[in-house]
N, C-alpha and C positions, 0 to 999 in steps of 0.2 A: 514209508518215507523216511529218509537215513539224512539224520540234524547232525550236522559235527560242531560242537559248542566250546567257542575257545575261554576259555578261567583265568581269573588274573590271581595270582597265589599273595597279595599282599595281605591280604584279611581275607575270611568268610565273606563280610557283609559288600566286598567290595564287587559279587556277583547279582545283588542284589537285583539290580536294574534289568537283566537279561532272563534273570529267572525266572522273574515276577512276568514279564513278560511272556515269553516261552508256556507261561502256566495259564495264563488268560486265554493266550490265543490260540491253543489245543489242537493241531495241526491232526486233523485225521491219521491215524495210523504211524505215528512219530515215532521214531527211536530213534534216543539222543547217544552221540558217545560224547563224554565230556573228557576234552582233552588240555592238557596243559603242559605247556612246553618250557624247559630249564635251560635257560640259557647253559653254554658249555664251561665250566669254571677255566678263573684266570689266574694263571702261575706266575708270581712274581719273575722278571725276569723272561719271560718267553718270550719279547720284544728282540731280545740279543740272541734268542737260536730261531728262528723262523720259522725250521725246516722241524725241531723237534715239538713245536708246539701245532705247528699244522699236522703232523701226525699223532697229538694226544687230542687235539682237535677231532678228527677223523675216528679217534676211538670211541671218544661220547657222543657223535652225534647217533641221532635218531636211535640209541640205546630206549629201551625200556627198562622203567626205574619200577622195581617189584612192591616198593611201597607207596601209594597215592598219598598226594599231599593232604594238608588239611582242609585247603580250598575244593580239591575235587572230590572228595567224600561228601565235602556241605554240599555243594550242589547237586552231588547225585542223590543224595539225602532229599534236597529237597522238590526234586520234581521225579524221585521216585515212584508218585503215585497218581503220578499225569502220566507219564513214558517210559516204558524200558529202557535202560541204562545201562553203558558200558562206561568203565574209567581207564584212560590211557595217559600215562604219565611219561616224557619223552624227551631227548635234550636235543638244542640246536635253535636254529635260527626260527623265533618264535612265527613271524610273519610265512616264511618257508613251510615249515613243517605245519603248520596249520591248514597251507594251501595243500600239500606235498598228500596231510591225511585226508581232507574231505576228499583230492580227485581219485586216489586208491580206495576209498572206501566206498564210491560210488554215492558221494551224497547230494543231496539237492537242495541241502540249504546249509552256510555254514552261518554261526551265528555268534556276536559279538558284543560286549559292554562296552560302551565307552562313555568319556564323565568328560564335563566341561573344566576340568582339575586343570589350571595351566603348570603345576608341579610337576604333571605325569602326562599331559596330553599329549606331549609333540613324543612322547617317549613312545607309550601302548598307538594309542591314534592314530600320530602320525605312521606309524610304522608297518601295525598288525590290519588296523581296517581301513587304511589308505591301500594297502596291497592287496585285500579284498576287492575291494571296489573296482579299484582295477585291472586284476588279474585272474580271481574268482571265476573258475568256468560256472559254479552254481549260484545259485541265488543268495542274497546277502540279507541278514537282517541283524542292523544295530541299532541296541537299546540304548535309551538316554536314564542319567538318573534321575527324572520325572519320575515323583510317585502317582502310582496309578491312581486311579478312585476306584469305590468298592462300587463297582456295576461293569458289565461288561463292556468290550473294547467298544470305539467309535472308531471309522477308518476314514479315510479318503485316499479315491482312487486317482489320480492324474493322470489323463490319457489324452493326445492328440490325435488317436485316433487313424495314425500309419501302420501299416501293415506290423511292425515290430509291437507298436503297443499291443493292436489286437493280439497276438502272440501270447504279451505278456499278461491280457484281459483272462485268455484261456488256459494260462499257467496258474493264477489266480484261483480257478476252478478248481485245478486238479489238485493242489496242492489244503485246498478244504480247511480255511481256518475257522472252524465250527465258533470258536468266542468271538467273534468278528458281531456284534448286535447288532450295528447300523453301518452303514456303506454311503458313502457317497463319491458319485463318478464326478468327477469335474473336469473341464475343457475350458482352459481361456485363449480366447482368440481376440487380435485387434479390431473388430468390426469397424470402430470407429475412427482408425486412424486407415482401413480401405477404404472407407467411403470419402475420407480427405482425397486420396491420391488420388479416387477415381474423378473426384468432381475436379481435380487440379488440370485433370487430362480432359475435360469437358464432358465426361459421360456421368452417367445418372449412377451417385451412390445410394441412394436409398433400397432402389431395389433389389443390388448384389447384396447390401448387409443384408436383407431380409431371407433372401434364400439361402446365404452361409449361416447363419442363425437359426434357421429351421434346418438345413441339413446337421448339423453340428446335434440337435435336438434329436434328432433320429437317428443318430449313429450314439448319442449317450443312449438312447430307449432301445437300440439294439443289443448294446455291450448290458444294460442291464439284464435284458432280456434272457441272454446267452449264462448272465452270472446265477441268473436265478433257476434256471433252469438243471445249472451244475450244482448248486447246496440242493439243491430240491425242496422237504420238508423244514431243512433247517436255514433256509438262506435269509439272511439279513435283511432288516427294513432297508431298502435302497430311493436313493434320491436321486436327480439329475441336477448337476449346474452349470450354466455357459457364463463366460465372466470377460465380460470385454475389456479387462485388463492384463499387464502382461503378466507372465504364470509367478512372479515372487511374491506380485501383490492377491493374485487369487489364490493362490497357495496360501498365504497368510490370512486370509481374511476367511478364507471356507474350515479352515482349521479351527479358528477362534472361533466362528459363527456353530460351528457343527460337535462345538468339546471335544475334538479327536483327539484320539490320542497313537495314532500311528496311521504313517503318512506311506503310501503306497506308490514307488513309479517302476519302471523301465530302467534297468542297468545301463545301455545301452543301445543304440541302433547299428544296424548293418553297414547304411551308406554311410560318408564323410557327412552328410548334414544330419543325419540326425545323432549320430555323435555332438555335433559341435553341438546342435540346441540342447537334445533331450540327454544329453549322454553331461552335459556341464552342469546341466540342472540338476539331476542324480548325484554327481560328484559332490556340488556343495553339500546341496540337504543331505547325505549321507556322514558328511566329516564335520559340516560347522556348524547344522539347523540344528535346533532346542527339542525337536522332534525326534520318537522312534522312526528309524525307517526301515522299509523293507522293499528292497530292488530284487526285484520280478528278472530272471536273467534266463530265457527259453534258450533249448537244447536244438 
């Protein structure tokens, strides 16, 4: 499994939050490249030739730089003895070239720091893992700088349970996050506000909530099923929850209820709707939730 891991070069410790992660959650057969991108320097004056600063433009971009910084050394340093490590040092448009290496390198997960810093946020953030999330043909995982606790990861899974999640249930598998200790599937649905409509329309809500409720329950006990079956010896204590609120309030409350500390959905969906639901839901919690996350993005 090929991790292409982008490095913020202001400090060492400014990697902190992805590393630490990255080290927890021990992805079966990972090799990281840790890549870090240099912006193209700016020559006083290039503003008044255009034409000759687009073409020194053109000469540093995607150059490889022979000596890695000091950010990508720390971090190859320190998950040197979790994953095999390549360091690639590189100038150009950091959001570009980061997309530009994971799809030439064949990777299937490119992977991200990002800090509630509003100094720097609209800068790295908005820029490098806004364009992941959206543009990323692989899977995206961004760290927050939440410090971990000393015991292994808690997760939750969000699934509604459309053909795209299931996908992204079985990309989950393949992808084997052995540190993952507990799991939990969650599903919220409005039960409560279809059995309003149905009774508004004069037909009996009790009983359709009952059987979307127990259907819902049997497609979490199948996605378990299917998860447990892919760790095998090693799969995670896993839970079920149906939460008849809408998904920001059970998202928030199964997180706090379960100590997780990394929030698991679907990049996005294939049709127009489930982009708008599941694919806006991913978007936030990806760039503004206090949470890691990791968008599941199948091939």
């Amino acid at each position: 499994m090929k991790i292409v891991l982008g490095v913020d070069s202001r400090t060492p410790e400014a990697n902190a939050p992805v590393v630490s992660l990255l080290k927890k959650i021990e992805f079966v057969g990972g090799e990281v490249e840790v890549v870090h991108v240099v912006p193209p320097p700016v020559f006083p004056g290039g503003e008044l030739l255009p034409v000759l600063s687009g073409i020194v433009a053109q000469f540093y971009e995607g150059q490889e730089w022979p000596d890695s910084s000091e950010a990508v050394t720390h971090v190859a340093e320190a998950l040197g003895s979790n994953y095999p490590i390549t360091e690639t040092v590189i100038t150009g448009n950091p959001a570009a070239m980061l997309l530009a290496t994971a799809e030439s390198s064949g990777a299937h997960l490119l992977a991200l720091n990002a800090s509630h810093d509003p100094a720097w946020k609209t800068a790295f953030v908005g820029s490098v893992a806004r364009a992941a999330v959206l543009e990323a043909k692989e899977s995206v995982l961004i760290a927050r700088p939440t410090e971990l606790p000393d015991r292994p990861l808690h997760a939750v899974f969000a699934t509604d349970h459309s053909p795209y999640a299931d996908q992204c249930a079985a990309l989950l598998g393949e992808l084997l996050p052995l540190g993952i200790a507990e799991l939990t599937v969650l599903t919220a649905f409005p039960i409560a506000a279809m059995r309003e409509q149905l009774l508004a329309k004069g037909e009996s809500g009790a009983g359709a909530g009952d059987q979307v409720e127990h259907g819902l329950r049997v497609r979490n006990a199948d996605t378990i099923a299917r998860l447990d079956a892919a760790f095998g010896d090693s799969a995670p204590v896993m839970q079920s929850r149906i939460l008849d609120k809408p998904i920001d309030d059970a998202i928030a409350e199964t997180m706090t209820e379960t100590h997780a500390d990394l929030l698991i959905l679907g990049a996005h969906g294939h049709s127009f709707t489930e982009r708008l639901i599941v694919g806006s839901v991913s978007f936030r919690y990806a760039l503004s939730s206090s949470y890691s996350v990791l968008l599941l993005r199948p091939h």
